[in-house]
N, C-alpha and C positions, 0 to 999 in steps of 0.2 A: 620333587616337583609335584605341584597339586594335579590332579585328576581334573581333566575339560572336559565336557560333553561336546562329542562331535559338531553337531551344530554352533558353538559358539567357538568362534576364533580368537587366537591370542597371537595378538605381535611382540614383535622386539623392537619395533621400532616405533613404538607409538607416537612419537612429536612427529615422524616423518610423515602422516598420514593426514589422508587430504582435509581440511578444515572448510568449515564454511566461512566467505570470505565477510569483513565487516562490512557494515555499508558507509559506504560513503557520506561523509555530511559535509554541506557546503555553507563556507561562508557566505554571505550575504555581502557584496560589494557595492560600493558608491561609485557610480561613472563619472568623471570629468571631463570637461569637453575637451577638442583639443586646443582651442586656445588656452584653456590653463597646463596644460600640458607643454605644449612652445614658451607661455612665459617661464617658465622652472629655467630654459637654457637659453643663454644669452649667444645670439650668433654674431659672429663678428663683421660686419659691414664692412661691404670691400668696395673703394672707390668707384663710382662709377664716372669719373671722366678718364682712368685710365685704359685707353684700346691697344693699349702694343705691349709685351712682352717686358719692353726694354725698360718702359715708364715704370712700370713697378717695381724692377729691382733697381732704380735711380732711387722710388721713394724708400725701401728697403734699405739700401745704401743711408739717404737722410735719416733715419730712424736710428737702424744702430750705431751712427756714426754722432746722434745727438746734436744733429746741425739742419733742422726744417727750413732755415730760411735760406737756404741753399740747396733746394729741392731741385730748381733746374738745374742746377751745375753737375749734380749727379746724374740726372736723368740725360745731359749732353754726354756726360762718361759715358754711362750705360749703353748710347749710342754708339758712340764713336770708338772708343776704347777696347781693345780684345778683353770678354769677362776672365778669361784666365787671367789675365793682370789684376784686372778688376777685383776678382776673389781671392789671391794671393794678398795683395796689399790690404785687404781687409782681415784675413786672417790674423795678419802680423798686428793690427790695430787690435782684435779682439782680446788674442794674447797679452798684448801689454799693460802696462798702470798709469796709461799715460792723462793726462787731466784733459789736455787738446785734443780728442781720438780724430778729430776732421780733420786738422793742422797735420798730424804723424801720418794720415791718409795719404794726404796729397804729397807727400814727402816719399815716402815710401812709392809709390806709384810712379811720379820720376826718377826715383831708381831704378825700377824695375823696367820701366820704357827705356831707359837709356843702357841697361844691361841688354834687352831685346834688341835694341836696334845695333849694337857695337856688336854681336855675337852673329848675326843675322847677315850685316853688310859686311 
């Protein structure tokens, strides 16, 4: 071991020892406003003549079920109909390979009505 003069210190740990930190350099950024910043994401337009709960999952119901021109007739389901029925019979359409998914809808929904009501009374 070499010889140190008192005054100078010797570590073992020298990477442990405190450095002087770098400095920081910053990019230089270009601001966008925010309207280009909104057009980047396309937000999805939600009906506004629809005010009740029910209306929406009627057009919901048209949608996935690929039958718009029967928009009220769902929307009268959606009313009048328990959604539990409502969401079962849909389910069953989802699942299937069927070409008519509206036609297997409404099929399947009076079964389920007439199962509900025979079990019920």
């Amino acid at each position: 071991m070499p010889r140190v003069k008192n005054s100078q210190k010797i570590s073992l740990f020298d990477d442990l020892s405190p450095k002087k930190p770098e400095p920081i350099v910053r990019q230089k950024t270009d601001f966008t406003s925010t309207q280009d910043l909104l057009d980047k994401y396309k937000f999805r337009e939600q009906n506004k003549h629809i005010a009740h709960e029910f209306q929406g999952f009627g057009c919901y119901l048209a949608e996935t079920l690929a039958d718009k021109k029967h928009t009220a007739l769902y929307i009268k389901l959606a009313k009048t109909v328990s959604r539990g029925l409502l969401e079962r019979a849909l389910q069953f359409v989802i699942d299937s390979t069927a070409d008519n998914k509206a036609k297997l809808f409404m099929w399947k929904l009076e079964q389920l009505k007439k199962n509900y009501e025979a079990s019920d009374h």
